[in-house]
C-alpha positions as CSV (number, residue, x, y, z in Angstrom):
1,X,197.8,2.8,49.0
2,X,199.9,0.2,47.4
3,X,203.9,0.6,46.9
4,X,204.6,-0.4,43.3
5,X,207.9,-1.0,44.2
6,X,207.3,-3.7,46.4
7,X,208.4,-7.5,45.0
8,X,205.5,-9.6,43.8
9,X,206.8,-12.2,46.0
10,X,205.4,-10.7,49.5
11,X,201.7,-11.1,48.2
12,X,202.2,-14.9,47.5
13,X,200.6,-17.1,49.5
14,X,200.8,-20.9,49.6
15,X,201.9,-23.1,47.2
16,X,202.7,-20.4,44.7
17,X,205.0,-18.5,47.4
18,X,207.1,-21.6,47.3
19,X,206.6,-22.7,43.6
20,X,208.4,-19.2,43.1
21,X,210.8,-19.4,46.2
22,X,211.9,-22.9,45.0
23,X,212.7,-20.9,41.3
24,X,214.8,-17.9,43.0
25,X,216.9,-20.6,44.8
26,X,217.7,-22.0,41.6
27,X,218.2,-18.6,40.2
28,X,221.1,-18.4,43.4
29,X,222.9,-21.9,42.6
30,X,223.2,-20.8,39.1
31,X,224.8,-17.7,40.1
32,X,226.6,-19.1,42.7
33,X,228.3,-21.0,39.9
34,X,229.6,-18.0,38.2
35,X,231.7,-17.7,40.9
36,X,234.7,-19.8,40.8
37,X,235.3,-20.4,44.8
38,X,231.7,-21.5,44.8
39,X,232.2,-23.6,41.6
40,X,235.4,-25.1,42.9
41,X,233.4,-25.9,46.4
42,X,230.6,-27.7,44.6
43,X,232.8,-29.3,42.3
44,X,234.5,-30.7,45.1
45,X,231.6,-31.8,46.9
46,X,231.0,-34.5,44.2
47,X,234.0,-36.2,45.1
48,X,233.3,-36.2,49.3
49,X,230.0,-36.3,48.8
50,X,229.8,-39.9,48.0
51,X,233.3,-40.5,49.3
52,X,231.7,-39.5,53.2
53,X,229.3,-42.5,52.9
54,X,232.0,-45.0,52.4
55,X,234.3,-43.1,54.8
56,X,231.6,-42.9,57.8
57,X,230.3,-46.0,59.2
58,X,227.6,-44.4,61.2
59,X,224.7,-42.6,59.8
60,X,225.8,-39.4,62.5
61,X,229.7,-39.7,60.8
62,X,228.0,-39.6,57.3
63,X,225.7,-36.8,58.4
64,X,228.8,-34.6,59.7
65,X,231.3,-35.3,57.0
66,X,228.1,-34.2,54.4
67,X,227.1,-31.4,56.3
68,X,230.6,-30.1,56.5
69,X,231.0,-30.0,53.0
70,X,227.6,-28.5,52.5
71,X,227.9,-25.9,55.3
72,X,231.3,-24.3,53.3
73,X,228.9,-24.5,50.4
74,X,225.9,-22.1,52.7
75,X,229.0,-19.4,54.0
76,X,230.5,-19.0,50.4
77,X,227.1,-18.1,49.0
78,X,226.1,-16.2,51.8
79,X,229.8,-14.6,51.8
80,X,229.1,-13.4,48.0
81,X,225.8,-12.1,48.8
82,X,227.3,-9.8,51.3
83,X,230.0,-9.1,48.6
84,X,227.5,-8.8,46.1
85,X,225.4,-6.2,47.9
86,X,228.4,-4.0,49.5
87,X,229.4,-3.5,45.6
88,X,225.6,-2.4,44.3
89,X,226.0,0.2,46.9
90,X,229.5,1.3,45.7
91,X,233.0,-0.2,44.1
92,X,235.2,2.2,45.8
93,X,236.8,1.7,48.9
94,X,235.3,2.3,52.1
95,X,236.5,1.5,55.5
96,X,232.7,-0.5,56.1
97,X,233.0,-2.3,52.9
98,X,236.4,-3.3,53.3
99,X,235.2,-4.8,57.1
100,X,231.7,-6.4,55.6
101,X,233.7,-8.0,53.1
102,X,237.0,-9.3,55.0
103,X,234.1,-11.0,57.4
104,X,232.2,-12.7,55.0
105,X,236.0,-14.1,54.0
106,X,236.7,-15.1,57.7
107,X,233.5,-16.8,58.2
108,X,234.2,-18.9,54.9
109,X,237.7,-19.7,56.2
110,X,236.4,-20.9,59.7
111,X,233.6,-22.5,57.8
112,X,236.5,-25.0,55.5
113,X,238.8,-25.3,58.6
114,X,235.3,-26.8,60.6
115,X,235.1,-28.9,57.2
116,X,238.8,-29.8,57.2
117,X,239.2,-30.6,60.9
118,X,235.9,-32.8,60.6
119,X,237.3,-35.0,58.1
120,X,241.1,-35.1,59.4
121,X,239.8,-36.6,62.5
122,X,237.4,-39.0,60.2
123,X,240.6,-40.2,58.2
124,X,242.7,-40.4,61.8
125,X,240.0,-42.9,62.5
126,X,239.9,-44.4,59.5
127,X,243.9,-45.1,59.5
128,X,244.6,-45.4,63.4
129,X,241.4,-46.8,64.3
């Protein structure tokens, strides 16, 4: 007995598993985009993006200062996910909504003051070094 609710996905195997896996990411970084801390994020990633290769001078400086910037970039779409699902269930307040939600906040702050702590200490070096 077959659930017809089940997504097509699970049955792929192969390349065709991540032919379509590769397509739903893209489907996320578009939506991601609709979302203006997200957008803001990404759009400031293509400033210290490139700026993290002239500011490193090792290829483990670069690697930290990029991954940073990316890593904000993973919380704050995995933040509105978590957002995203807590409102299909319901938009009115609950108690376990309210916590799911202001969590998903607190990792993305931790996640910006890792990012912003990484590249204080990178400038520090840069201007005391």
């Amino acid at each position: 007995m077959t659930d017809l609710n089940v997504n097509p996905q699970k049955a792929r195997k192969g390349l065709s598993r991540i032919f379509h896996a590769g397509g739903y990411s893209i489907a996320g970084l578009k939506a991601g985009w609709g979302e203006t801390a997200f957008r803001q994020e990404a759009i400031l990633a293509c400033v210290l993006l490139p700026a993290a290769f002239w500011l490193g001078q090792t290829w483990v400086e670069v690697a930290l200062l990029c991954g940073s910037v990316i890593f904000v970039m993973v919380v704050e779409l995995l933040n509105t996910g978590i957002e995203t699902a807590i409102d299909r269930i319901g938009t009115e307040w609950h108690a376990l909504s309210k916590r799911a939600k202001d969590m998903g906040s607190a990792a993305v702050l931790l996640s910006l003051l890792l990012c912003l702590g990484i590249w204080a200490a990178a400038l520090w070096k840069l201007i005391h070094g």
